[in-house]
RORONU-881956 format. One line per field, with one value per residue: x, y, z of N, C-alpha, C in turn; residue in one letter. Coordinates in pm, 1 decimal. Layout:
N
nc1	c(X:...)
nc2	c(Y:...)
nc3	c(Z:...)
cac1	c(X:...)
cac2	c(Y:...)
cac3	c(Z:...)
cc1	c(X:...)
cc2	c(Y:...)
cc3	c(Z:...)
type	c(A:...)
***
This chain:
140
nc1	c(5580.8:5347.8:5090.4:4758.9:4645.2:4360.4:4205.0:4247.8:4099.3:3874.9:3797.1:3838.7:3607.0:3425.7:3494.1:3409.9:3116.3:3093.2:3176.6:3050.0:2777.8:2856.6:2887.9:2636.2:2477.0:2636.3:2702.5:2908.3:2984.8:2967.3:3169.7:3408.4:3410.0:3468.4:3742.3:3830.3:3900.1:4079.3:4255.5:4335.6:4421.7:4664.9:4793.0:4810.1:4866.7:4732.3:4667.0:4474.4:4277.8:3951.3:3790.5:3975.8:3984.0:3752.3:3696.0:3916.2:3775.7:3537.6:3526.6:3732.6:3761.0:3639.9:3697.8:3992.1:4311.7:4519.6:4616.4:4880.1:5068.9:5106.9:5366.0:5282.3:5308.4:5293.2:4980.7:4897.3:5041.8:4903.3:4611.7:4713.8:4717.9:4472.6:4375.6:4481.1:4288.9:4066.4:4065.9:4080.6:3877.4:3663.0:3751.6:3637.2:3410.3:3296.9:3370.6:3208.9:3240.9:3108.4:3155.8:3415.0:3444.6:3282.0:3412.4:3654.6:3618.1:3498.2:3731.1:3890.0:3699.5:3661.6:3928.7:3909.4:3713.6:3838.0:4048.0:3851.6:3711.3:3903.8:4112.9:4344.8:4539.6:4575.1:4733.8:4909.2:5073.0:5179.8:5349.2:5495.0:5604.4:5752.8:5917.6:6097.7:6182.1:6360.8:6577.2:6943.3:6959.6:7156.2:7158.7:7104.3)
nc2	c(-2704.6:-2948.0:-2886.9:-3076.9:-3003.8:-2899.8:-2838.3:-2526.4:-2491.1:-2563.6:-2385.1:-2126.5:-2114.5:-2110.2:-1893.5:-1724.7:-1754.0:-1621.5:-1350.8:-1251.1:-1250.3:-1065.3:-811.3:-807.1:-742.4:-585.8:-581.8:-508.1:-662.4:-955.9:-922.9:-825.0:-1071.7:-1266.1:-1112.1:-1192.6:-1478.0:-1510.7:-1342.5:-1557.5:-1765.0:-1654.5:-1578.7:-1759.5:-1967.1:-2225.0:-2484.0:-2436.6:-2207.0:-2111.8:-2261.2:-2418.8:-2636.6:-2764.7:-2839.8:-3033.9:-3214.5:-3248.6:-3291.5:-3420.7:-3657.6:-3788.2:-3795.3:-3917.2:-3954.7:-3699.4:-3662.2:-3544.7:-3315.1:-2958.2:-2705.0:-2534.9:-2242.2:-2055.2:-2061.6:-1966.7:-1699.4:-1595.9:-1611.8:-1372.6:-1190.0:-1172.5:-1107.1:-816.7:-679.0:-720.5:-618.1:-344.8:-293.9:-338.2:-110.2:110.4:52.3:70.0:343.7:511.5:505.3:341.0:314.7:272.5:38.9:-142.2:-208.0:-281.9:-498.1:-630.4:-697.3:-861.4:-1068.2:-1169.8:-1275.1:-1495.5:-1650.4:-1685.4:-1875.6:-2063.3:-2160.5:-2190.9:-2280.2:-2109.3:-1941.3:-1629.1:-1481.8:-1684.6:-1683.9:-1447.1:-1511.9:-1639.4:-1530.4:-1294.9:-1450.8:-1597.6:-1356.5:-1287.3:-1471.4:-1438.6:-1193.1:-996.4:-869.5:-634.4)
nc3	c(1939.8:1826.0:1621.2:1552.3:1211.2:1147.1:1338.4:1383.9:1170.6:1205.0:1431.6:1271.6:1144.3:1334.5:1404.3:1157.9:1201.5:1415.8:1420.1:1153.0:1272.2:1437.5:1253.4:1184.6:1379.3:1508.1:1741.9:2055.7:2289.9:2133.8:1992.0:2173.2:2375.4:2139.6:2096.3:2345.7:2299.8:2090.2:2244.6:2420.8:2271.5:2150.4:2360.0:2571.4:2423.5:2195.4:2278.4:2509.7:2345.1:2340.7:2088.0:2013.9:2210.4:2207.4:1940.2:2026.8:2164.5:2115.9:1834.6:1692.8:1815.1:1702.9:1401.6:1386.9:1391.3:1286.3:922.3:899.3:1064.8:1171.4:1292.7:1547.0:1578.2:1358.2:1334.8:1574.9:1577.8:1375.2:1504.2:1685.6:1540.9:1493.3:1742.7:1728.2:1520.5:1573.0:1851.1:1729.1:1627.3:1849.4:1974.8:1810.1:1772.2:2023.8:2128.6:1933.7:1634.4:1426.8:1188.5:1157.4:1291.5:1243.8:984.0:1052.9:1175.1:941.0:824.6:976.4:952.4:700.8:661.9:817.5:680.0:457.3:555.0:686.4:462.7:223.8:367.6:370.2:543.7:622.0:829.3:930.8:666.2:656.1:858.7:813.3:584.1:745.6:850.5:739.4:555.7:737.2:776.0:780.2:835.2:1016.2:1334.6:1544.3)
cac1	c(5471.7:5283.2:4946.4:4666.9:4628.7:4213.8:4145.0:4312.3:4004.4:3759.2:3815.2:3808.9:3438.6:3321.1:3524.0:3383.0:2962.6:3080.6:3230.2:2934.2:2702.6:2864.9:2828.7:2477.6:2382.4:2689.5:2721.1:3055.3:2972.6:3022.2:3304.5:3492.2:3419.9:3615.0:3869.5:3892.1:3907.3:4170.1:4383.5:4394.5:4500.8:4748.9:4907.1:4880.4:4846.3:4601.6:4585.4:4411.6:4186.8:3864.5:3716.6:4035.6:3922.4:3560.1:3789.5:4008.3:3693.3:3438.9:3532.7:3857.1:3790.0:3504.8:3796.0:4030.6:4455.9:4538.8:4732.2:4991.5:5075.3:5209.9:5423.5:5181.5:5347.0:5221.9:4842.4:4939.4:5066.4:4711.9:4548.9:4757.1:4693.5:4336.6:4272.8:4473.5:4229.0:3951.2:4044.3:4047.9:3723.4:3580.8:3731.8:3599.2:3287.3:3289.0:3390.9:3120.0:3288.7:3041.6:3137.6:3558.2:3443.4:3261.3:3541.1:3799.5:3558.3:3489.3:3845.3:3893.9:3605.0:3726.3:4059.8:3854.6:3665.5:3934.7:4118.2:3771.5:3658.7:3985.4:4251.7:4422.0:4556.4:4674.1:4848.6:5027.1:5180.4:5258.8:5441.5:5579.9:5697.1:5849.2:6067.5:6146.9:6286.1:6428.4:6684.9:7049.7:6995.3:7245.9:7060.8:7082.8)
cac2	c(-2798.5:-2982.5:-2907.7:-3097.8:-2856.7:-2958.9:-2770.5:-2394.1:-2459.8:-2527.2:-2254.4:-1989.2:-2183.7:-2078.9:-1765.9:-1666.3:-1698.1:-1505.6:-1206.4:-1209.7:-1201.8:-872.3:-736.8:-809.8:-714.3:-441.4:-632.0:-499.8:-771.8:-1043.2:-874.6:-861.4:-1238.0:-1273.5:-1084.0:-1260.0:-1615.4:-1464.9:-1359.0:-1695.4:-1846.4:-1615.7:-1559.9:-1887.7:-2133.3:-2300.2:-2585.2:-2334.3:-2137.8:-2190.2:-2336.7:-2560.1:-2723.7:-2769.1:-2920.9:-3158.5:-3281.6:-3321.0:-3294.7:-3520.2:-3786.7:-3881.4:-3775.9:-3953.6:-3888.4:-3586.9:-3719.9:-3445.5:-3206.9:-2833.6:-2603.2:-2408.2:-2109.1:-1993.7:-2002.7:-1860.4:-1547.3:-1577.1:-1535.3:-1245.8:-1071.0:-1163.4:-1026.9:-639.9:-592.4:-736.1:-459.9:-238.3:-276.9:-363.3:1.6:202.6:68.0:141.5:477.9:549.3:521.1:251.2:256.6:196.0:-99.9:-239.3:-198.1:-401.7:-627.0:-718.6:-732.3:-1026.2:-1178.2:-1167.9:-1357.8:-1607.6:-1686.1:-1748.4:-2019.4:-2170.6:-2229.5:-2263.5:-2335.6:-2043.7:-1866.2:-1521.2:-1500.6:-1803.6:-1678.0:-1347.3:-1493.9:-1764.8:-1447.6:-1225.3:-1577.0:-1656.8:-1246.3:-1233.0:-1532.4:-1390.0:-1037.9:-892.3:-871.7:-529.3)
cac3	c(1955.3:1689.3:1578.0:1455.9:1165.7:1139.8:1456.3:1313.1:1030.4:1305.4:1507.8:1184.9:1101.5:1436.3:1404.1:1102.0:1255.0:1545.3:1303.9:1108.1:1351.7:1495.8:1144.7:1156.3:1513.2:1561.9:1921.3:2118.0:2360.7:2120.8:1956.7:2326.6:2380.7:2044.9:2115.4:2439.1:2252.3:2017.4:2361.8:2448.4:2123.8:2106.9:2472.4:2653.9:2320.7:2094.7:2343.9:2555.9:2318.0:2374.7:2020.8:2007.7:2323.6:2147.7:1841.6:2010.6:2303.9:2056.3:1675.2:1682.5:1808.1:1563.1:1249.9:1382.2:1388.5:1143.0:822.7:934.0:1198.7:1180.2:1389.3:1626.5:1570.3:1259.0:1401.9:1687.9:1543.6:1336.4:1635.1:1736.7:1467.4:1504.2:1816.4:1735.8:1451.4:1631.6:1942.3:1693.0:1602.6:1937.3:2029.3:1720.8:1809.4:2170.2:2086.9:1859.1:1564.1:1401.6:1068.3:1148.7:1411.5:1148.2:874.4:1100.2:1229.2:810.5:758.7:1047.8:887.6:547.2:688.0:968.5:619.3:374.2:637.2:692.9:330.0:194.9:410.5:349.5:687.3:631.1:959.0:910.9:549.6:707.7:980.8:703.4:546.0:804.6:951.1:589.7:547.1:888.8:797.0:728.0:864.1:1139.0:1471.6:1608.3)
cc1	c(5401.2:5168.9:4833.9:4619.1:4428.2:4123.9:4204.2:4162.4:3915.4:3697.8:3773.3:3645.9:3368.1:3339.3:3434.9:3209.5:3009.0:3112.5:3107.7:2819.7:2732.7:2878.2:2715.3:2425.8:2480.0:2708.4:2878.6:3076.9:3042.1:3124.6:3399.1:3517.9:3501.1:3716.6:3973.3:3913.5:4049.3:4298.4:4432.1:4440.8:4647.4:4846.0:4919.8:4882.0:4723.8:4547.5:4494.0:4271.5:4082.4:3798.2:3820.8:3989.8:3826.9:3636.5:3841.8:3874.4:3541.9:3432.3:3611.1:3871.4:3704.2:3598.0:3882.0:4222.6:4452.3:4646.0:4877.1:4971.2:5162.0:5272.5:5289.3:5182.5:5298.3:5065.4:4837.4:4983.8:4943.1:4644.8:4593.4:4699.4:4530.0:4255.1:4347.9:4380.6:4112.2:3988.1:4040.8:3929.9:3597.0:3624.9:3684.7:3456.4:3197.4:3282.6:3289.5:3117.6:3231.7:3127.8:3316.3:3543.3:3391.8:3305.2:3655.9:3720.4:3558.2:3636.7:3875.5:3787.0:3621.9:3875.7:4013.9:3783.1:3753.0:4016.9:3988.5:3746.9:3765.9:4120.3:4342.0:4421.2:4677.1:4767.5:4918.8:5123.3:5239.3:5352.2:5566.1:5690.2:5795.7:6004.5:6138.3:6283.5:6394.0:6538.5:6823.7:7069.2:7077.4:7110.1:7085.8:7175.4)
cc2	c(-2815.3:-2976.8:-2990.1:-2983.0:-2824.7:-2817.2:-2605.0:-2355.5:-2414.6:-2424.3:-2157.4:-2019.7:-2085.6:-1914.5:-1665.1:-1641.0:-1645.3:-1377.2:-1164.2:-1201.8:-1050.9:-794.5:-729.9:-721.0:-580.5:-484.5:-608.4:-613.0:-901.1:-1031.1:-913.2:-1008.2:-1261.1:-1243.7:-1157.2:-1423.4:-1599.1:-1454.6:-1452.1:-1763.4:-1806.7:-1575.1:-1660.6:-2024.3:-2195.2:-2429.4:-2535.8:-2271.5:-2220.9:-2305.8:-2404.2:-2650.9:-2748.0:-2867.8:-3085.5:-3217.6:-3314.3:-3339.6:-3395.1:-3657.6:-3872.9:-3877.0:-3867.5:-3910.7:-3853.1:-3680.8:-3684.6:-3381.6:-3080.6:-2739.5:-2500.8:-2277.0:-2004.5:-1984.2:-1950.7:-1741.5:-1517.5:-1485.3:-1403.9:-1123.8:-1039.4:-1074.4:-890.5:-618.9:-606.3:-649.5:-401.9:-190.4:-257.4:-226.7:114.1:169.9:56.8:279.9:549.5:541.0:396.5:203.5:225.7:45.3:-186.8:-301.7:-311.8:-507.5:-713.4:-752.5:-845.7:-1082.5:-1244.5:-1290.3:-1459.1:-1658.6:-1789.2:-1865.9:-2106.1:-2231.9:-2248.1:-2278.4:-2246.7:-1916.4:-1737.4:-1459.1:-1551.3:-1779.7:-1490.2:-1379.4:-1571.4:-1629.0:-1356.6:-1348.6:-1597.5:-1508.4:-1229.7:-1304.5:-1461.7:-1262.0:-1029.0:-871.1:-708.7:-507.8)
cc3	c(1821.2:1713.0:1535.2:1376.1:1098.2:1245.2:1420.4:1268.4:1089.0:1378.9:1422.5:1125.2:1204.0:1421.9:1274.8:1135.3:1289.6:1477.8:1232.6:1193.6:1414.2:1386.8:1128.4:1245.3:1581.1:1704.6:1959.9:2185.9:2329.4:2038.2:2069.4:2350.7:2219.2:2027.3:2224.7:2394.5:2144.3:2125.9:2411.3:2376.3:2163.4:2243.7:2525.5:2547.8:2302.7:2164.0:2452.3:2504.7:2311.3:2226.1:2012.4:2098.4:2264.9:2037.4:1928.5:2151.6:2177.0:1883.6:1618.4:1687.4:1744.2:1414.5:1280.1:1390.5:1252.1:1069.6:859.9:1027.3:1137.4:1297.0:1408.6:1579.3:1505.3:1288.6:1505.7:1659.0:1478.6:1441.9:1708.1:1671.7:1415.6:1606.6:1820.3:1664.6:1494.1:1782.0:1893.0:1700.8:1686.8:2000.8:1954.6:1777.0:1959.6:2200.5:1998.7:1689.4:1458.9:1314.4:1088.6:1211.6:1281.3:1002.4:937.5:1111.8:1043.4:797.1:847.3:1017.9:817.0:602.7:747.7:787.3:563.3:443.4:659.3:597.6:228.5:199.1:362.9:455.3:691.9:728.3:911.8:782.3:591.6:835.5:930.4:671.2:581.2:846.3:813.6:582.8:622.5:870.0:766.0:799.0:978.4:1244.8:1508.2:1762.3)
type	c(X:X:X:X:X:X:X:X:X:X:X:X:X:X:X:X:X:X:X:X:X:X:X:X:X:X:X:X:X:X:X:X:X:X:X:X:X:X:X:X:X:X:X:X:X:X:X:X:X:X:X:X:X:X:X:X:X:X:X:X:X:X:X:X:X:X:X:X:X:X:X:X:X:X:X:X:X:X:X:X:X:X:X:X:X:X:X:X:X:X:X:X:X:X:X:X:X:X:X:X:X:X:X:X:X:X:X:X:X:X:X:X:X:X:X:X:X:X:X:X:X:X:X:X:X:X:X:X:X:X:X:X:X:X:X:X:X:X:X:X)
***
């Protein structure tokens, strides 16, 4: 499936308040609700997660049709790998463990940032890079 690749950005915009806010406020709560917006990206699809829906119902149709489109796939593994380090975090700091929760939680910040402000989606070039390695090898 093809992407509008507009709505990815959107999503890591919103993603990146909600991250910083639970660096600010230390909230598991709204950690969890991110993780749970991350589970949906990443198990039933981006036409699903919730800030794409917010994207393509009220952001889109004031922009207009994207220049281009990309394979889902690659933000979809994003999101995967958004919401293990964001459970990490949301179980270090369930656990008591403040200062690891708030170590992962910066590090999915740090990544939800860099795709918002400039379009650069470290998921998406780690998943670029494993499919890229993976070509040629013997299967198992």
């Amino acid at each position: 499936m093809e992407i509008d690749p507009r709505g990815p950005r959107f999503s890591a915009v919103i993603t990146t308040v909600v991250l910083a806010a639970v660096l600010v406020t230390g909230s598991a709560w709204l950690l969890a609700a991110q993780v749970a917006v991350f589970a949906v990206g990443a198990l039933a699809g981006l036409r699903y997660a919730p800030y794409g829906v917010l994207y393509r119902r009220l952001i889109r149709p004031r922009l207009g049709p994207p220049a281009h489109t990309e394979a889902e796939a690659p933000p979809r593994f994003a999101q995967a790998v958004g919401m293990v380090i964001a459970a990490v975090a949301l179980i270090c700091l369930t656990a008591g463990a403040t200062p690891a929760g708030l170590a992962f939680t910066a590090l999915a910040l740090a990544a939800a940032f860099l795709n918002a402000a400039f379009d650069l989606c470290l998921g998406c070039q780690v998943y670029l890079f494993i499919k890229r390695n993976h070509r040629g090898r013997p299967s198992a």
